[in-house]
C-alpha positions as CSV (number, residue, x, y, z in Angstrom):
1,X,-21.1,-20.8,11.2
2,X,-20.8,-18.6,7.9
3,X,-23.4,-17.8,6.9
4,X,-23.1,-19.3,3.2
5,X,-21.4,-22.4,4.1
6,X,-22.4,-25.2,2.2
7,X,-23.9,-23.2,-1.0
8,X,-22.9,-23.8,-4.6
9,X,-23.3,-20.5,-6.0
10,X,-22.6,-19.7,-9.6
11,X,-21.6,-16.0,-10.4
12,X,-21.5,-14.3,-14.1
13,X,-19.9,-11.0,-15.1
14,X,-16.7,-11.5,-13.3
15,X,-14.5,-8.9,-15.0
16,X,-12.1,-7.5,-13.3
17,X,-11.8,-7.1,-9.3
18,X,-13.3,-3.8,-9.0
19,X,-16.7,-5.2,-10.7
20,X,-19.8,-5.6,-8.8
21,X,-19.8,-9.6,-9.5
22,X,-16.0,-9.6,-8.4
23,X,-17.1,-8.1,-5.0
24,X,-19.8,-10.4,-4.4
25,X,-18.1,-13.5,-5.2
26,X,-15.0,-12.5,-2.5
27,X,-17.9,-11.8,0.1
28,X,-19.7,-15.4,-0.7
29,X,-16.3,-16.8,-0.4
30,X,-15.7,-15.0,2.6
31,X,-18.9,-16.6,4.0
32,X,-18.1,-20.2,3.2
33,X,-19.6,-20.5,0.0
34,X,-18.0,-22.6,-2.7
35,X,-18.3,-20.2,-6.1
36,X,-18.4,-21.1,-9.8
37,X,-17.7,-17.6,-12.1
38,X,-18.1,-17.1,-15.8
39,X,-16.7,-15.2,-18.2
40,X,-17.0,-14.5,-22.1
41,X,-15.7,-13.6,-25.7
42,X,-13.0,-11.0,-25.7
43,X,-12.9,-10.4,-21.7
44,X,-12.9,-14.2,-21.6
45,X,-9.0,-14.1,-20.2
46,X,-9.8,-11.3,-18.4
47,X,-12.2,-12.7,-16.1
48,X,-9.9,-15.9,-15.9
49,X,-7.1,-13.8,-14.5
50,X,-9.2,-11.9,-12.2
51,X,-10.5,-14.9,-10.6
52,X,-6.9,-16.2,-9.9
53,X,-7.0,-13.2,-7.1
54,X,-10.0,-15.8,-5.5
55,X,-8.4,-18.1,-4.8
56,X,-8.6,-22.1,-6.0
57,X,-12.1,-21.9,-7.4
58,X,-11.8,-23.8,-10.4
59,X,-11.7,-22.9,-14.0
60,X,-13.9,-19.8,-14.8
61,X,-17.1,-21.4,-17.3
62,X,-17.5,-19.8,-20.7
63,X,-21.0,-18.3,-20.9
64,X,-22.0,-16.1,-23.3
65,X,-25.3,-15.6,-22.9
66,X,-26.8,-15.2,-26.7
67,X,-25.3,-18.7,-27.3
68,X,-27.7,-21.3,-26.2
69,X,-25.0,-24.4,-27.2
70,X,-22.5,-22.1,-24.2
71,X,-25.4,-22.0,-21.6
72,X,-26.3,-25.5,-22.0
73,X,-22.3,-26.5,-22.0
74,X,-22.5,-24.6,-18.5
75,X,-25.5,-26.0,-17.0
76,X,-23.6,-29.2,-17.7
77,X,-20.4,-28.0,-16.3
78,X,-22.1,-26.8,-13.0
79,X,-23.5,-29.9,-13.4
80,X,-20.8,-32.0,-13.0
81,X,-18.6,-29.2,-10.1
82,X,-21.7,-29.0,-7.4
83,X,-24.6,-31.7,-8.7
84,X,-26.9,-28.5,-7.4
85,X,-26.9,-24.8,-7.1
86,X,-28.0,-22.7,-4.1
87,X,-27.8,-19.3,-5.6
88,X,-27.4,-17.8,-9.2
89,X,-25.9,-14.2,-9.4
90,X,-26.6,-11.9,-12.6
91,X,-24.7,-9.7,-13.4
92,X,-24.6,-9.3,-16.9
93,X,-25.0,-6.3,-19.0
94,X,-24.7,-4.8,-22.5
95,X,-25.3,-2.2,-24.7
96,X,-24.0,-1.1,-27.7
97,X,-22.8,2.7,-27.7
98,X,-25.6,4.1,-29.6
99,X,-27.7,3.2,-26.5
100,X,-25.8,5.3,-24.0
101,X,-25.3,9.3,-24.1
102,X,-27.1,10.3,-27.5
103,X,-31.4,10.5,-26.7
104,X,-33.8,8.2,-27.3
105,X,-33.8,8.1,-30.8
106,X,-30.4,7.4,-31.9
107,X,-29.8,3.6,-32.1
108,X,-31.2,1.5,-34.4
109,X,-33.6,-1.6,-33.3
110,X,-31.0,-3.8,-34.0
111,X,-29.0,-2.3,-31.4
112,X,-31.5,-1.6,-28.6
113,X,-32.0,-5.7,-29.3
114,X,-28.9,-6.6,-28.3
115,X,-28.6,-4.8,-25.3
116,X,-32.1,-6.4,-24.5
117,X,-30.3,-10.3,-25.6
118,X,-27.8,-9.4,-23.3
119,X,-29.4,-7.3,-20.1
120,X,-32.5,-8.2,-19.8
121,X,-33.8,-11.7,-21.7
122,X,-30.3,-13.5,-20.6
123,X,-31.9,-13.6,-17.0
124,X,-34.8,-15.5,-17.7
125,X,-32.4,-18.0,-20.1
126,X,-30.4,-18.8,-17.4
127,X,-33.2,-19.1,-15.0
128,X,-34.7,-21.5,-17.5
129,X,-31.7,-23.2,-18.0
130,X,-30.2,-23.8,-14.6
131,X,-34.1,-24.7,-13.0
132,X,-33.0,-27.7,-12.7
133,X,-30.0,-27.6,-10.7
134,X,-31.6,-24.8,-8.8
135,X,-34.5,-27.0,-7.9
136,X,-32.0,-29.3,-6.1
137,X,-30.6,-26.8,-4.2
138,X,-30.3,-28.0,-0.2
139,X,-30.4,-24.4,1.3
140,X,-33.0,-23.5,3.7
141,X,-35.5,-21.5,1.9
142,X,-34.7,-23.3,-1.5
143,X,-32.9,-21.7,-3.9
144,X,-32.0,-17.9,-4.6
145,X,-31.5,-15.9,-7.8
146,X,-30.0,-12.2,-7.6
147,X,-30.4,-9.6,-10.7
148,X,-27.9,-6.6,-10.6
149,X,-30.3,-3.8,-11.5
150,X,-30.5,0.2,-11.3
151,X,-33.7,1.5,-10.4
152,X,-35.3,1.1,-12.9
153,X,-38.4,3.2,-12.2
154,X,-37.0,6.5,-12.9
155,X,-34.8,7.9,-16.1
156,X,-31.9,9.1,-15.4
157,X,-29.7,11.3,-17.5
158,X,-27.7,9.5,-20.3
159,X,-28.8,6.0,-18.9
160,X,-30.9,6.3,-22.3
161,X,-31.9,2.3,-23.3
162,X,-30.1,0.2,-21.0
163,X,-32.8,2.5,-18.0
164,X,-35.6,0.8,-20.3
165,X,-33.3,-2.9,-20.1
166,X,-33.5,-2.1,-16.1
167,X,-36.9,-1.2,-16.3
168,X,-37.7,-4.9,-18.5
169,X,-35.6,-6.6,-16.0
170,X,-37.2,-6.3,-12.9
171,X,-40.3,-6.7,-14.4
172,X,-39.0,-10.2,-15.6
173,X,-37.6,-10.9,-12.2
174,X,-41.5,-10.3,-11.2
175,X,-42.4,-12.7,-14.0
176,X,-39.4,-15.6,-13.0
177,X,-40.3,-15.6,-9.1
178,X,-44.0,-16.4,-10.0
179,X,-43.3,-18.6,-12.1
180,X,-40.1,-20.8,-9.9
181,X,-41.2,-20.0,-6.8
182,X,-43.1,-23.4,-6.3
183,X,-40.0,-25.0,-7.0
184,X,-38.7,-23.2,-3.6
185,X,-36.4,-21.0,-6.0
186,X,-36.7,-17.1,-4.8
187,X,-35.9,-14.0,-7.7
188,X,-35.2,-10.5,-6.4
189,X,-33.4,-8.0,-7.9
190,X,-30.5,-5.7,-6.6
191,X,-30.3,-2.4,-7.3
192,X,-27.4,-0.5,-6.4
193,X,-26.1,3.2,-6.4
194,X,-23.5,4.1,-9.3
195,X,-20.4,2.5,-8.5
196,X,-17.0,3.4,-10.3
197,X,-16.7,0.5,-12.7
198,X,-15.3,-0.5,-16.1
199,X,-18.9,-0.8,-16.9
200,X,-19.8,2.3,-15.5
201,X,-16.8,4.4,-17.5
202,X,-18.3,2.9,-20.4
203,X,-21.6,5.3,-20.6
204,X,-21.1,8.7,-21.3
205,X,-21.5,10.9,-18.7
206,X,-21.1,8.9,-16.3
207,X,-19.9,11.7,-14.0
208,X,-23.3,13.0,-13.6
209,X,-24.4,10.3,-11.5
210,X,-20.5,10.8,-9.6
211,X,-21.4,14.5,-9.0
212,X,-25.0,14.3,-7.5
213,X,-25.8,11.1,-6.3
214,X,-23.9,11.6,-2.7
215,X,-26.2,14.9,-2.3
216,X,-29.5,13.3,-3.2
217,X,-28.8,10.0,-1.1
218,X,-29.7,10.4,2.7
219,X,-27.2,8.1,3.8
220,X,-24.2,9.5,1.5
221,X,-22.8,7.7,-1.3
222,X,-19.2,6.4,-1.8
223,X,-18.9,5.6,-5.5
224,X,-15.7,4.1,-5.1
225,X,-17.1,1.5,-1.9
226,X,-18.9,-1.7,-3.4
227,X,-19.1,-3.3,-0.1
228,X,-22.6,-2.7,0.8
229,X,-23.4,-4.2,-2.6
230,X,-21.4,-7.2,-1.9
231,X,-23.0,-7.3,1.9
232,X,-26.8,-6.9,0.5
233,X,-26.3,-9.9,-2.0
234,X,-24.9,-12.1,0.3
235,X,-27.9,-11.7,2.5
236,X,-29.8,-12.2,-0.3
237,X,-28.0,-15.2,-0.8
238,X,-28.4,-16.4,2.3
239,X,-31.6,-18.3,4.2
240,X,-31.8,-14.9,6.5
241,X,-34.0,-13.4,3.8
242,X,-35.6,-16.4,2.3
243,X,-39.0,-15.0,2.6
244,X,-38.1,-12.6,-0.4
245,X,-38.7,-13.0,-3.9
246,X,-40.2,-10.6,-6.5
247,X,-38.6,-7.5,-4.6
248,X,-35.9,-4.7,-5.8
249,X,-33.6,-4.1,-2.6
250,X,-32.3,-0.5,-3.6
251,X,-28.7,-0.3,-1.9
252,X,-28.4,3.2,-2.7
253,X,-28.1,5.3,0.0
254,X,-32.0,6.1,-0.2
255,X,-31.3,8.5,-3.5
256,X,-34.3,6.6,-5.1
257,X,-36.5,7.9,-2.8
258,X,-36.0,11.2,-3.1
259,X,-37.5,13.9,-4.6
């Protein structure tokens, strides 16, 4: 048996198929699980027509997660589709360009507060929100929650604010697995090795991580290959580690580690 068969498993930033979400929610499918994804605003039809390449999962949910009238209209939705959810994927992240590339001491606080909205506070919204429907999941092991994350315990060159959103979030994810973990719901947070993404072609630079990352990591690193990614969050996922909450799995070749 897969796996993920029989989970309800909801999964946000679904952009296009070479996205971190995207590769996650083929390998869930893969596994027997039956996906919700979400999209929003501008990249709303974006995500719609990416998730036409999954197959018959429905209409993608409009979440945008600084509008608590959307993320109630989901819960509702999700609701209604699966009466429960097994596992909640995160993978949402913003930041407006004055965060990325320029120092520490270039964008204004209204800027470094929406890339906090939108990286790091959204998590614990839709945590809050969803706790309910989470709280009925049937999985063994309860429920499970997944933050897309990059370790945030070091900074890196031009990663500027959104390292310090990284840095917030898995301290939340901390905060969120004491706090749900009586209700059998598990928070961990999954933080992967630069990967060649829209997102990632976004922050200037990017190339440095491209250039040096491979030669720090023990294991290699293949910035174009998602799939461990996709392979770690579906064990995360899954009941095999349902003994896990409050923990950043680095899938990163070991570059974290090293000196």
């Amino acid at each position: 048996m897969a796996i993920l068969t029989n989970h309800r498993i909801l999964i946000t930033g679904v952009l296009t198929d070479d996205s971190l979400a995207y590769g996650i929610a083929r390998r869930a499918l893969e596994e027997g699980a039956t996906i919700a994804v979400t999209g929003a605003g501008r990249g709303l039809a974006l995500t719609r027509r990416t998730a036409r390449k999954l197959g018959a999962i429905g209409e993608v949910i409009e979440l945008d997660v600084t509008q608590p009238a959307q993320i109630a209209a989901a819960v509702t939705e999700v609701g209604d589709r699966f009466g429960r959810l097994d596992g909640l994927v995160h993978a949402i992240g913003y930041a407006p360009p004055t965060c990325l590339g320029g120092g520490m001491f270039v964008a204004p606080f209204e800027d470094v507060a929406t890339a906090l909205h939108v990286s790091t506070y959204s998590l614990a919204a839709l945590v809050g929100a969803f706790r309910p429907l989470l709280q009925k999941s049937e999985a063994v092991g309860g429920a499970s929650v997944i933050a897309l994350d990059f370790d945030g315990s070091r900074a890196y060159p031009v990663y500027d604010w959104m390292g310090v959103m990284k840095a917030g979030l898995e301290s939340l994810g901390r905060y969120l697995a004491r706090e749900v973990g009586a209700d059998h719901i598990r928070v961990n947070m999954l933080a992967a090795g630069p990967i060649r993404t829209i997102a990632a072609k976004s922050i200037p630079g990017f190339q440095v991580f491209e250039d040096t990352w491979a030669e720090r990591a023990p294991l290699g690193w293949d910035v174009n290959d998602s799939s461990a990614v996709a392979d770690a969050a579906v064990a995360l996922l899954s009941p095999l580690l349902r003994g896990t909450s409050a923990s950043v799995i680095h899938v990163d070749g070991g570059a974290h580690a090293m000196g």
